[in-house]
N, C-alpha and C positions, 0 to 999 in steps of 0.2 A: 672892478679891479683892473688896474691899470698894468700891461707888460712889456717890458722894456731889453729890448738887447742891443751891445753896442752902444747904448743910451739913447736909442731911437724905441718909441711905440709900437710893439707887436700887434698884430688882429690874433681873434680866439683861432680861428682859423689857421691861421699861420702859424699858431701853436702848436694845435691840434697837428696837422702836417707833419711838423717836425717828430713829435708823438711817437705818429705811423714810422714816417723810415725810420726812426731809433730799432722801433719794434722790428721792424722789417729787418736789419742790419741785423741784430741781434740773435732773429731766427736762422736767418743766412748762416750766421756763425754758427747756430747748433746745427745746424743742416750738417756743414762739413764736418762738425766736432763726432756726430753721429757717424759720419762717413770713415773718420778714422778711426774707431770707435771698433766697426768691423773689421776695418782692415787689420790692426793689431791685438784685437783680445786675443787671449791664448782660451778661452773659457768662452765655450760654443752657446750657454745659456744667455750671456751677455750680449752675445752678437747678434743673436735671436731678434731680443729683446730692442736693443740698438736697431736693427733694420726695421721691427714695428711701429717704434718712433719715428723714425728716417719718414718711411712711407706718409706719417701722420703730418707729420712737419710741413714735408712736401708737398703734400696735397695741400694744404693749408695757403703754400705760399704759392701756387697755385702750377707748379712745375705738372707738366705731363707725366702719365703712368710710366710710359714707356721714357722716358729720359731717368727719371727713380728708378725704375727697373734697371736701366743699364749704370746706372751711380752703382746701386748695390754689386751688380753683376761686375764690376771692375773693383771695386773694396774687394771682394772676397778671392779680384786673383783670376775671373773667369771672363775671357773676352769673346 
């Protein structure tokens, strides 16, 4: 199967790529969507829960503990 953008030929490759940083962009966005997340719940079970995800995300997208620690740690107001 043949992939065309712009009306030029793609490689799987080059496909594939674009893929990843979709993915990647998209995490990014829940990374911070998580981040505000904490910052404004009024509901401490949510923020919980929000920060467990944050950390997961994070790691995932391969940030340092200690830079997630200090995301959380300024969401929550504490510097």
């Amino acid at each position: 199967m043949k992939i065309y953008k712009d009306g030029k030929e793609i490689s799987t490759v080059e496909k594939e790529l674009e893929k990843m940083l979709e993915i990647k962009i998209r995490a990014e966005n829940t990374y911070n969507n998580l981040i505000h997340i904490i910052n404004t719940s009024k509901d401490e079970m949510n923020r919980q829960a929000a920060r467990m995800i944050l950390i997961a995300v994070g790691r995932i997208l391969g940030h340092p503990d200690e830079e997630i620690e200090q995301d959380i740690k300024e969401a929550y107001g504490v510097e």
